[in-house]
C-alpha positions, 0 to 999 in steps of 0.5 A: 463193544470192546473196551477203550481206556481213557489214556487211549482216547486222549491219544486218538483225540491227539492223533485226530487233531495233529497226527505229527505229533511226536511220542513227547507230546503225547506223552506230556498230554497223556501224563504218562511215559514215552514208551506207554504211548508207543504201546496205546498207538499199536493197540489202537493201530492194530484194533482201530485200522488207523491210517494217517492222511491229510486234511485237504483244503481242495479248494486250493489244488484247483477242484472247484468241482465236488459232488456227492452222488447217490444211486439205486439200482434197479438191478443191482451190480455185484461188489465186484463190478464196482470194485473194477469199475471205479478202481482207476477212476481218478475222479471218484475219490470214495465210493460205499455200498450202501443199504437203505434209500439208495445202494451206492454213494461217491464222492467226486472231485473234479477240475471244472464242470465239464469233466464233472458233467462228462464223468456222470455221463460216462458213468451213467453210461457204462452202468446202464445195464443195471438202471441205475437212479442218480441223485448228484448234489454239489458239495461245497464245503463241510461244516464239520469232518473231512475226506480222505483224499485218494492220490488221484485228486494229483492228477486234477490239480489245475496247471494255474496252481502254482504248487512245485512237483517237490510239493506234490511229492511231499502232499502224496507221501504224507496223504499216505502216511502224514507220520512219515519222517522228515528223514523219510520225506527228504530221502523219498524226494530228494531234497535236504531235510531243511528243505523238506521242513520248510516246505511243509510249514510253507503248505500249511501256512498257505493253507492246502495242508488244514491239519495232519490228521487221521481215518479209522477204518475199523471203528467199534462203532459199527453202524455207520449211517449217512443221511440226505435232507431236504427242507421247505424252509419256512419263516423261522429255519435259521431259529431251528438250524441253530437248535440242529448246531446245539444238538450236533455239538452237545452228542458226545459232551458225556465225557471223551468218546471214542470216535465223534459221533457226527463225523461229516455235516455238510450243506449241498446244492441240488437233490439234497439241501443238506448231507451228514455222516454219523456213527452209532453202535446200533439202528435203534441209536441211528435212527433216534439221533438222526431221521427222528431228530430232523423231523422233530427239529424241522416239523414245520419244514415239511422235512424229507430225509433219506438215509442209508447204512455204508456196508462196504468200503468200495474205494477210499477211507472212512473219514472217521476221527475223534475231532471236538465238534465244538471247537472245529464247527464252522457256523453258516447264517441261513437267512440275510439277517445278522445270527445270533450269538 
């Protein structure tokens, strides 16, 4: 468990938050000098893989399609066949290894539901010789926690959208490297500075660009563990989704953490009612805080809950940041009556 002072959590919260923030701002957050942020960042760079990205509302690009699918393979196919396999799939936007319940997990973008369907189909297909199981859900927005878009999710932006090629440029850069300068910026897309800021504000306010943000690839909190639920829901379940909220947002309320402890809480439709991304130092904390927890919270729901550990980064980020859960949930009712404040 390596060691983090509490100025280097204060910067990655920051980063998390806004990851433009300039070396001023952070210091005046920090209480400290210019040039000991700049030190914190390199350290936390150079321990922590940091890669600056966007938070995307891909809603707003076109996608209306997003699933997120599971598989176990009866045969399982080397690291190296799914690394070849889904490198140029531009609908594919992360792929793990997993171990556990199933042994690979995607998350897909897509324009519509045929290109969905045909891409489930061609995957079906093409990696029929290990028997693959699949178990899609459709993902439609994330309670809490974000991912990391790779550039392919451009080449899915519907022709309705009405997003210049100057906009795109400027959305591939900074998904890239959300740190870039305006200087920078203006001289990869050719436009004025003035231009470049305008466009930018303009991306935010409409909403495409939620938040400049971050992805660690290399957090100390090794075992991360991703978790799939089904319910049947009984008289009272918004009464216990609440309980589940209360817990989710009080995991890291003992000081500052390094890294939130549940990254990704989301509903879905389909094989699974429900989806989270979590991170612990050890299985024995994991399994604690996630399996034993919804059972203990959804006794009388008749729970099922599959869980796998990610051992292997196939394409894409880690959608990991320090992000205050608290402030950034957004709540959903899950039943017609008014929820309770």
């Amino acid at each position: 468990m390596e060691f983090f002072t509490a100025t280097e959590k204060l910067i990655l919260r920051a980063l998390s938050t806004d990851s433009r923030a300039s070396v001023t701002q952070l210091a005046k957050l920090a209480k400290c000098s210019r040039v000991t942020v700049m030190k914190n960042i390199k350290v936390l760079e150079e321990k922590l893989d940091i890669k600056y990205t966007l938070e995307i509302d891909e809603s707003r690009l076109g996608g209306s399609e997003r699933h997120i699918v599971v598989m176990k393979f009866l045969i399982k196919p080397p690291a190296e066949v799914l690394y070849d396999f889904f490198k140029n799939d531009d609908y594919a936007q992360e792929v793990y290894i997993t171990k556990g319940a199933f042994d690979l997990f995607v998350y897909v973008r897509a324009g519509d539901p045929v290109s969905y369907i045909k891409w489930e189909t061609y995957i079906a297909a093409e990696l029929s010789k290990y028997r693959p199981i699949f178990r899609p859900s459709e993902y439609t927005v994330a309670q809490f926690g974000f991912w990391p878009l790779n550039n392919s999710f451009v080449n899915e932006i519907n022709k309705s959208t009405k997003i210049s090629e100057n906009d795109k440029k400027i959305l591939l850069l900074l998904n890239q490297n959300s740190r870039m300068s305006i200087s920078e910026i203006s001289k990869a897309v050719g436009r004025g500075k003035g231009t470049v800021r305008y466009r930018l504000l303009k991306l935010k306010e409409s909403g495409i660009i939620k938040r400049f943000t971050i992805a660690v690839q290399k957090p100390p909190q090794s075992y991360l563990i991703m978790h799939f639920s089904n319910y049947r829901f009984n008289v009272g379940i918004n009464e216990r989704m609440l309980v589940l909220r209360k817990r989710y947002k009080e995991a890291d309320s003992n000081g500052l953490p390094l890294l939130t402890t549940f990254q990704i809480v989301a509903p879905t439709s389909g094989s699974f009612r429900s989806f989270g991304f979590s991170l612990f130092y050890n299985e024995e904390d994991a399994i604690e805080m996630v399996p034993k927890m919804h059972k203990q919270i959804f006794a009388k729901d008749n729970i099922d809950i599959k869980y796998v550990r990610i051992t292997k980064v196939v394409k894409g980020l880690l959608p990991l940041r320090n992000l205050d859960i608290k402030s950034n949930y957004l709540p959903i009712t899950w039943t017609r009556q008014k929820e309770p404040t």
